[in-house]
C-alpha positions in Angstrom: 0.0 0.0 0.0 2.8 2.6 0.4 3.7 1.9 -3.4 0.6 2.8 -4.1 0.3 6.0 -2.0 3.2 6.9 -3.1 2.5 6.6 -6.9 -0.9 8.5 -6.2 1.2 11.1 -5.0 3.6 11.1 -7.2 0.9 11.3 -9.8 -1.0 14.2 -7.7 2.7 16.2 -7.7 3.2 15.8 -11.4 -0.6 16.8 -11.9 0.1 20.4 -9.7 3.3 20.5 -12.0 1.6 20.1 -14.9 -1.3 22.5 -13.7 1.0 25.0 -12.8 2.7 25.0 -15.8 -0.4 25.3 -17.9 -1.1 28.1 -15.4 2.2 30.3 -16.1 2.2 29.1 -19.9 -1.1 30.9 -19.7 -0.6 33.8 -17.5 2.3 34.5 -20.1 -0.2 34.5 -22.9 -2.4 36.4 -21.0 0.1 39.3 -20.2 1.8 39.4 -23.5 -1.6 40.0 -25.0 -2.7 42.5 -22.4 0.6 43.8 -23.5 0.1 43.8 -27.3 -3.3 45.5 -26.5 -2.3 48.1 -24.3 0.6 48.9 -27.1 -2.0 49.0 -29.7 -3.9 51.5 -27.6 -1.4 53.8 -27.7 -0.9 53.8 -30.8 -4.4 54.4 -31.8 -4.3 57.4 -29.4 -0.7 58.2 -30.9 -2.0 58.0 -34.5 -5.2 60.0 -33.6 -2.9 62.6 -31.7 -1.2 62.9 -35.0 -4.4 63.1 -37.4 -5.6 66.2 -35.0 -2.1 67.8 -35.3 -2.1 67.6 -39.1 -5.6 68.6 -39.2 -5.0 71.5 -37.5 -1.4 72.7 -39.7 -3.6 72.0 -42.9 -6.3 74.4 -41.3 -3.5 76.9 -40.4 -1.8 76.4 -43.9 -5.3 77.0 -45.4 -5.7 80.5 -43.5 -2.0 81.1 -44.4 -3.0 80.7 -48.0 -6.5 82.7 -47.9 -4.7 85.4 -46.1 -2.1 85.5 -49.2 -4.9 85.2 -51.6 -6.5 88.3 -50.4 -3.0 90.5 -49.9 -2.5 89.5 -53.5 -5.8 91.0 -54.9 -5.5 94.1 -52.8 -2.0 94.4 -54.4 -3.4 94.0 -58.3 -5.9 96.4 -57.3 -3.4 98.8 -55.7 -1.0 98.3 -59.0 -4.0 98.8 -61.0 -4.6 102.1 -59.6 -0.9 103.1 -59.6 -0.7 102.4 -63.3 -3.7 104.6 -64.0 -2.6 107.4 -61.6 1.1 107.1 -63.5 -1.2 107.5 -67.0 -3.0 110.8 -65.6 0.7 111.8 -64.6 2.3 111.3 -68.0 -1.1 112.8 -69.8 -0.2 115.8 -68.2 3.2 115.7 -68.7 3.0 115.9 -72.2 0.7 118.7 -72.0 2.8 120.6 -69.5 5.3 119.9 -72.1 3.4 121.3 -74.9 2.6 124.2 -73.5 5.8 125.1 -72.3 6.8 124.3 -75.9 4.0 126.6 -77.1 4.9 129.4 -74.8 8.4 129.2 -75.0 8.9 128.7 -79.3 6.8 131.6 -80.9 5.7 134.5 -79.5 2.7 135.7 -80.6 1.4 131.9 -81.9 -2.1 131.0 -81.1 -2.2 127.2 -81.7 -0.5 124.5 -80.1 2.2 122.6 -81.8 1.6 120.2 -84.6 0.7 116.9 -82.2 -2.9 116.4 -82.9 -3.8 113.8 -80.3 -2.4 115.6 -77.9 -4.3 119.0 -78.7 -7.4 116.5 -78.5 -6.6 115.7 -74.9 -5.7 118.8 -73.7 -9.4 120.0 -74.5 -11.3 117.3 -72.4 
């Protein structure tokens, strides 16, 4: 009877052995999951951290552009009235011109000299 006591717990200590190592071999799997779940958490929140970030630079870069957008009209439109300020300026330029030529050639002369178009303007 002692043999057989003795292979019953024998048998019991390799079943606790074997339980126990089914127990860690689980544990491990258990952890190293949690593990490859918690990691894939983060980067989830990591990734959506940097989706927000972007979405925010492409909003700034889009404010950046309308902001250009509109200093570049309101430049055309500036240049545009430069250019017909700098026409008014050289129209009377060449009339200040032809009258100092008028003024200063012939005394006595009554008409103003022989440009046509510019006689035209001077009258409007």
């Amino acid at each position: 009877m002692p043999e057989a006591t003795l292979f019953l717990v024998g048998v019991g200590v390799c079943a606790v052995v074997v339980g126990l190592s089914l127990f860690v071999v689980i544990m491990r799997r258990l952890s190293t999951n949690k593990h490859v779940l918690v990691t894939g958490r983060i980067d989830l929140v990591r990734a959506q951290v940097r989706a927000e970030a972007a979405a925010r630079a492409v909003s700034a870069a889009n404010a950046r552009q309308m902001h250009a957008a509109r200093l570049a009209a309101d430049s055309v439109a500036v240049t545009g009235q430069a250019l017909h300020v700098a026409r008014e300026i050289d129209k009377v330029s060449r009339q200040m011109d032809a009258l100092i030529g008028y003024i200063t050639d012939e005394p006595g002369r009554h008409a103003m000299p022989g440009d046509f178009d510019l006689e035209r303007e001077s009258l409007q």
